[in-house]
C-alpha positions in Angstrom: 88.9 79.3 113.4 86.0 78.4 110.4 86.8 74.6 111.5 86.2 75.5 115.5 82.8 77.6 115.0 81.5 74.6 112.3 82.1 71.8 114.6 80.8 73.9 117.6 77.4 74.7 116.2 77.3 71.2 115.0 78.2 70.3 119.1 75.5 72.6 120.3 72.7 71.3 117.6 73.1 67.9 118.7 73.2 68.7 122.8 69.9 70.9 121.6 68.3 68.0 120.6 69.2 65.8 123.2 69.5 67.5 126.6 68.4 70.4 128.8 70.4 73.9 129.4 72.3 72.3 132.2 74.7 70.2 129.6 75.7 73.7 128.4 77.6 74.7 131.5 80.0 71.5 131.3 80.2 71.7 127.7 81.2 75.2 127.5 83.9 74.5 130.3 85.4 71.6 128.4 85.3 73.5 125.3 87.5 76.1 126.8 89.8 73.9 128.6 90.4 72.6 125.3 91.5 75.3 123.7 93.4 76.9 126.7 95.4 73.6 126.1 95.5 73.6 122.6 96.3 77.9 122.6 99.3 77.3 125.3 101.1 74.3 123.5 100.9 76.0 120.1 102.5 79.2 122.0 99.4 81.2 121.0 98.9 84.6 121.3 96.6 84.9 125.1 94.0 87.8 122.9 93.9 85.4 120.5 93.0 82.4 122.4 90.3 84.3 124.7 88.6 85.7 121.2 88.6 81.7 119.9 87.2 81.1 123.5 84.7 83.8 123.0 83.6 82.6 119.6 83.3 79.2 120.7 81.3 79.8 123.6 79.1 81.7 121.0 79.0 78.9 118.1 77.9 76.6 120.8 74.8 78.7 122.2 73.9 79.4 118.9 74.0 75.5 117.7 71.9 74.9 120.9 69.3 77.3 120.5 68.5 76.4 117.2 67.3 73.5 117.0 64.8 74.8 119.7 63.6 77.3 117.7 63.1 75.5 115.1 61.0 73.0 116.9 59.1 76.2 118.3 58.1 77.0 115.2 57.0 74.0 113.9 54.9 73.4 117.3 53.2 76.9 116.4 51.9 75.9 112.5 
């Protein structure tokens, strides 16, 4: 799970740099396709899959809000 939420903030700090809020909605959707797929040919648990999902979904708001912040705050010194 430490792999998914590393490459997912990673994922959301680079779409934070790069596009508006509307990538989010198609990235989080693919995101979870992914590991619906992933959960279902492994044979994985379904609360385990929808708390990776949730996590995800999490890791990638984070990683897009950010770099935002970050530029906030060095617009504001």
């Amino acid at each position: 799970m430490s792999t998914a939420i590393i490459a997912s903030i990673l994922v959301g700090a680079i779409l934070g740099l790069r596009f508006k809020v509307y990538i989010m909605f198609p990235t989080v959707l693919a995101a979870l396709a992914v590991l619906a797929g992933i959960g279902l040919v492994w044979e994985i648990a379904s609360s385990r899959i929808a708390l990776e999902m949730v996590v995800v979904t999490t890791a990638l708001e984070i990683g897009y809000l950010v770099p935002l912040w970050l530029d906030e705050l060095a617009i504001s010194q």
